[in-house]
Steps between C-alpha positions, in 0.01 A plus 500: 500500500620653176434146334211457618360771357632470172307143467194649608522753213580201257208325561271790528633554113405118372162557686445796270630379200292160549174712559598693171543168272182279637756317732487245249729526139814642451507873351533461092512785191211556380398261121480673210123490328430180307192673302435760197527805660323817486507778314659669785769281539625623143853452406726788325427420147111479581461164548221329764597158425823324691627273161791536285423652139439264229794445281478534134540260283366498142536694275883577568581860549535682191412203286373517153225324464358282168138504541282775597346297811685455806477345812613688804659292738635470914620285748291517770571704826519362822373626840758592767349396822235215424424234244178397320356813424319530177658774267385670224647686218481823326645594157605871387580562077721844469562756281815707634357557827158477484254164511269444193388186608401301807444157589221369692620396855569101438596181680745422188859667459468575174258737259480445119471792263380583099440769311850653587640793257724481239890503569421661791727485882255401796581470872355277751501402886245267734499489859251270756205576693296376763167616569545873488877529594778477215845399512806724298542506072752280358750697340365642160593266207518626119379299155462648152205399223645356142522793228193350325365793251171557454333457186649674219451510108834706356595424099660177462413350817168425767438373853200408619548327851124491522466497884317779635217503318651721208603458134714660276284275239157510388313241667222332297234264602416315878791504709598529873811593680611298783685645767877444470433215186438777215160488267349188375337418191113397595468372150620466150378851427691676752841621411720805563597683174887773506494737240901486436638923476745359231582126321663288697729326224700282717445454876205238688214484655479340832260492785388258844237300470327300781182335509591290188310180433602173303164520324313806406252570294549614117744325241734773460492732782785749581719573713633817372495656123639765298367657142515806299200699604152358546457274164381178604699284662489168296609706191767818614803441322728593785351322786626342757310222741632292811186274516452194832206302333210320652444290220744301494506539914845735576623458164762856462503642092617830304539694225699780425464715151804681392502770191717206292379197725277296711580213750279277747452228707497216170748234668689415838366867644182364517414313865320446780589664813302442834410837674447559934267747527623620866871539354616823322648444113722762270423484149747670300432560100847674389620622151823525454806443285275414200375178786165484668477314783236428805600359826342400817576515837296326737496661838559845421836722399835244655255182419526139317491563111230266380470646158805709268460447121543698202595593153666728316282753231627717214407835416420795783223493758312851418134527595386842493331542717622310755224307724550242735285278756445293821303259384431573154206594270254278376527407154250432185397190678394664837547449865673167491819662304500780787649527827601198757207519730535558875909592460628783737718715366783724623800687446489555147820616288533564143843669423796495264704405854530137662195492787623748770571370862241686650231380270577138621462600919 
């Protein structure tokens, strides 16, 4: 009797359980949510969106950077419970604490910025979103701006990096400045004319110059000059001209006038170079040691020397006062003996110093 009553219980059990579960499938945990989320499924730090935070991966934390533009970059995050859904990401730029810049919400892990401040520490972080829900920050990374001065004029030395808009120089004729290139030249006219605080008696000129054709027009345009004051050009008796010709077609020449001496460009200093005018050059004029020498580096500050000749000079170089130019000043026979047309000039140094790293970032 007492058995069979305990089997009638048993089954009246199953019967209930059966009724509970459909009869059907086996009792199973419930599976988690394969979808964004809402808002009021929020995690602890905030987050609506079930992925992993993007990881950082350019710049590297705390790095020092060589350029003013940067380009922010992560590896992707990943969703936890599903596969194929279309993330998007979301840039923060931070000073301390606080965010000075966003990025738009984008399909790409990565954001590019310019106009970044001077030696300068920035944080950043990204995280991915869907729709209206957003996944955790990335742990904040660090990156610090070059110490790139701005323009300055003290006694004995100027630089003019010629990027913002500004000069430390007076700017004469049609020009334009091109964002992140420097200011070119529209014509022969146009030059860019430093008033020097004190003679520079030994030291060099040197600047970047894009935008530079084989052929130009104008049979002895300049590059860059120096004189004593504002007497013409074709005549100062302590002048100083770096000229690329048109006439010959990229033909380089100069002349520098001492107190005791003048040399130029009368034998083997005289050629032809070809000129890319998408590739940055450094022309450096320097005067020192009793030598004067010009040399060119095509691609920039670090790049091939195409050009390096000299020679030496007696006597002191002592104009008073001390002008110099980008591009240079037309002479008695006009336009065609001014500057190279259409060159874009930037980062202009005339000091008693070599060129200073920062001047060549």
């Amino acid at each position: 009797m007492v058995r069979t009553l305990t089997v009638a219980i048993a089954t009246a059990l199953l019967a209930v359980t059966l009724a509970c579960n459909g009869g059907d499938e086996p009792i199973s945990p419930a599976s988690p949510s394969v979808g964004p989320p809402t808002e009021s499924d929020a995690a602890a730090d905030g987050s609506t969106l079930k992925v992993t935070a993007p990881g950082p991966v350019s710049p590297a934390n705390a790095a020092e950077l060589e350029e003013f533009d940067v380009e922010l970059r992560v590896n992707p995050a990943v969703p936890k419970f599903t596969t194929g859904v279309a993330l998007t990401y979301r840039f923060q730029l931070l000073e301390g604490t606080a965010v000075i810049r966003q990025s738009p919400s984008t399909s790409k892990p990565s954001w590019s910025l310019t106009e970044l401040e001077n030696d300068k520490t920035y944080g950043w972080r990204a995280r991915a979103e869907h729709g209206e829900a957003f996944g955790p920050w990335s742990e904040v990374r660090t990156f610090r701006t070059p110490d790139q001065p701005e323009a300055y004029s003290i006694p004995g030395e100027l630089y003019d990096p010629l990027l913002n808009g500004e000069s430390v120089g007076n700017i004469i004729g049609s020009t334009t400045f091109v964002p992140g290139k420097g200011i070119r030249l529209n014509n022969q006219m146009a030059r860019i004319k430093y008033v020097l605080r004190r003679t520079v008696r030994s030291g060099e000129l040197s600047m970047i110059v894009s935008g530079l054709r084989t052929n130009t027009e104008g049979n002895k345009t300049k590059i860059m000059a120096m004189a004593e004051g504002d007497a013409d050009i074709t005549t100062n008796d302590r002048r100083m001209t770096v000229e690329k010709r048109g006439d010959p077609a990229g033909i380089i020449a100069w002349r520098f006038i001492s107190y005791l001496d003048a040399v130029d460009t009368v034998g083997g200093e005289r050629v032809v170079r070809e000129f890319n005018p998408n590739r940055d050059y450094l022309w450096v004029a320097s005067w020192r040691n009793q030598f004067f020498k010009v040399s060119i580096f095509e691609g920039g500050p670090g790049g091939k020397l195409i050009y390096n000749f000299g020679k030496h000079f007696d006597g002191p170089y002592d104009p008073s006062p001390h002008h110099a130019w980008a591009g240079g000043p037309p002479g008695r026979v006009g336009a065609k003996s001014g500057s190279v047309d259409g060159m874009v000039v930037r980062q202009v140094y005339l000091g008693e110093r070599p060129r200073p790293a920062f001047a060549n970032r």
